[in-house]
DOFITI-279651 format. One record per residue (C-alpha): z, y, x; residue in one letter. Coordinates in steps of 0.5 Angstrom, whole numbers, plus 500, padded with zeros to 3 digits. Layout:
BEGIN
ZYXA
...
***
This chain:
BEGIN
447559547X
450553543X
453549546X
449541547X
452535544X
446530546X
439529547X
435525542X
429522545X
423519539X
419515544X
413512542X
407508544X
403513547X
408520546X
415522547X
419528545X
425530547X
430534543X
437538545X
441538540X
447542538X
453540534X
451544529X
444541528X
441547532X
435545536X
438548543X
431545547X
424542546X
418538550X
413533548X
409530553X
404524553X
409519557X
409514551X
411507552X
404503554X
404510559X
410508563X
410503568X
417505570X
421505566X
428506570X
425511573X
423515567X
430512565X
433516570X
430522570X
432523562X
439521565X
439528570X
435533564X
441530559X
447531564X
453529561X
450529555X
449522550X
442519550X
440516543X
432513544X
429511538X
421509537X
418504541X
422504548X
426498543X
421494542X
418489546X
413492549X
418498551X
425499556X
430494553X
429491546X
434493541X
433486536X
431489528X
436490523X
434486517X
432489511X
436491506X
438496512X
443502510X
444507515X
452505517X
448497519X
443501524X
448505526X
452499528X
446496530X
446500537X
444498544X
447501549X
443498556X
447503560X
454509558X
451514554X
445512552X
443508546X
437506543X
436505535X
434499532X
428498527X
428494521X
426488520X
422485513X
423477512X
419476506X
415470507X
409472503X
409479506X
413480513X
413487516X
417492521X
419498523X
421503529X
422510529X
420510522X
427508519X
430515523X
426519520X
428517513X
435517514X
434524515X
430526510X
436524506X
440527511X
437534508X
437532501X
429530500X
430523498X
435519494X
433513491X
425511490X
420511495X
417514501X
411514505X
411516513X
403517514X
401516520X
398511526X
401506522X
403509515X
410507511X
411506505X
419505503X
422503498X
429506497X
435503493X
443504494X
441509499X
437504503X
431501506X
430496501X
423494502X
416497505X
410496507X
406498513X
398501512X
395502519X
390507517X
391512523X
389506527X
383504523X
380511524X
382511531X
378505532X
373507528X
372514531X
372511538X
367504537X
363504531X
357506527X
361512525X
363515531X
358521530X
360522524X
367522525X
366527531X
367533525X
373534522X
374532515X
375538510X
381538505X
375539500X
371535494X
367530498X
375529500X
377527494X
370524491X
373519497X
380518495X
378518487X
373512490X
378508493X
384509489X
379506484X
375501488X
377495493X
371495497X
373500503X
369497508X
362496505X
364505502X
365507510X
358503512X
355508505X
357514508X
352513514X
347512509X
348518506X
347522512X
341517513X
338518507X
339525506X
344525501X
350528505X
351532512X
354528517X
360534516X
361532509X
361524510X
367526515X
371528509X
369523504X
371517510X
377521510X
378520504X
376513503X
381512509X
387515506X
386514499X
386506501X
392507503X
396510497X
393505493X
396500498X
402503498X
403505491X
402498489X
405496483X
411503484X
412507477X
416512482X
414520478X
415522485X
413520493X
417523498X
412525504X
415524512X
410527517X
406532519X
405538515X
397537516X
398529514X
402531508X
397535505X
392530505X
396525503X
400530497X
392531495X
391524494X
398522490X
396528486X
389524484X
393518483X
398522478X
404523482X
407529484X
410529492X
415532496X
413533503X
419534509X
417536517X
416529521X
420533526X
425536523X
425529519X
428526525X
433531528X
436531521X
436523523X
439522530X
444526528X
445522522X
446516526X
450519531X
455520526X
454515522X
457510529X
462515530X
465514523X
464506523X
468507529X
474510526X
474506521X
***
């Protein structure tokens, strides 16, 4: 077996996953449980036990678990943000744990931030998906990042995830969004809508009343708010963006919806594994700081 370098640990709100890392980038162990911030009432204790699993291993925490809601907040590091500043930007609340900082946007007109994102993109550079142009990380809270000089130069957060959570758990829609959305054409006829269309809200009431009156299954009006949902976000997202090309940093499944989406609003796409996204980032951090302290 190779021999583990350290542990990196994405820590979010409401999961975590944990990953042995060699040196050479093999992923040596895995595991994923529930224990996201808002579930940890202990935070030392859970600090603890990470500690015994990793051994002598170093222990680099990225996500939430920095934030102010989290174990120990690792302050932002301001945007435009490269890789050597995050790295720099380290907190080390006990030896051999580190806890990665997210970025900070301080325009006035438009303030945003990021945590456990800024990883991921680090890594999809990492494993040559990404030079200069944008990303987008969909999500709970979706990124859109726009790169320069290999940096996180801007970037603008779309909280889709939460809305259809939100509007699954407690609204009108709950019934309807019991099904699971297709990657079909009631899908598309939503994104197409959206992308072209400001009036989101009063288009997600219209699914009910398309199911109401007949007009459409409550299956196939899942697809189109999936739709609607998604193809706001990437007419958000893309903004005023002449990027040809979208680098997607998430799930494959997530992707796939997003890619069909940017394909409507003629952009190609490349998509990158989330997971692998963020090994290929820790690993990158992690070397990052040691050639900052070398120099």
């Amino acid at each position: 077996m190779m021999h583990p370098e350290f542990m990196a640990v994405d820590w979010g709100t409401t999961h975590r996953r944990r990953f042995t890392i060699a040196a050479d980038g093999t992923v040596v162990a895995r595991d994923s449980d529930d224990r996201g911030i808002l579930a940890v009432s202990d935070f030392p204790a859970e600090i603890a036990a990470l500690r015994a699993a990793a051994g002598d291993m170093p222990l680099l925490l990225a996500g939430m678990v920095g934030s102010n809601r989290g174990w120990v907040e690792a302050p932002y590091v301001e945007a435009p943000a490269s890789l050597a500043a995050l790295a720099a930007a380290l907190v080390s609340p006990l030896p051999g744990v580190q806890i990665v900082p997210g970025v900070v946007q301080r325009d006035p007109a438009r303030p945003d931030i990021m945590r456990g994102e800024e990883v991921q993109l680090f890594g999809a550079q990492a494993l040559g998906q990404l030079g200069n142009g944008l990303a987008c990380h969909p999500g709970t809270h979706s990124k859109w990042i726009e790169v320069e000089d290999g940096g996180i130069a801007r970037f603008r957060t779309v909280m889709t995830g939460d809305l259809l959570a939100a509007l699954k758990a407690r609204s009108i829609l709950s019934d309807i969004l019991a099904h699971d959305p297709g990657l079909d054409d009631d899908f598309i006829a939503g994104v197409d809508h959206a992308l072209d269309a400001s009036d989101l809200t009063a288009e997600l009431f219209g699914a009910r009343a398309r199911v109401v009156t007949g007009q459409m299954s409550a299956a196939a009006a899942a697809s189109r708010i999936s739709g609607l949902l998604i193809g706001s976000d990437v007419r958000t997202g893309l903004g005023r963006s002449r990027a040809d090309v979208v680098t997607l940093v998430g799930s494959p499944g997530l992707n796939a919806r997003f890619a069909l989406a940017l394909a409507r609003a003629g952009r190609e796409s490349i998509s990158v594994d989330g997971e692998t996204a963020f090994i290929a980032g820790a690993r990158a951090i992690m070397a990052a700081q040691t050639a900052g302290a070398r120099a």
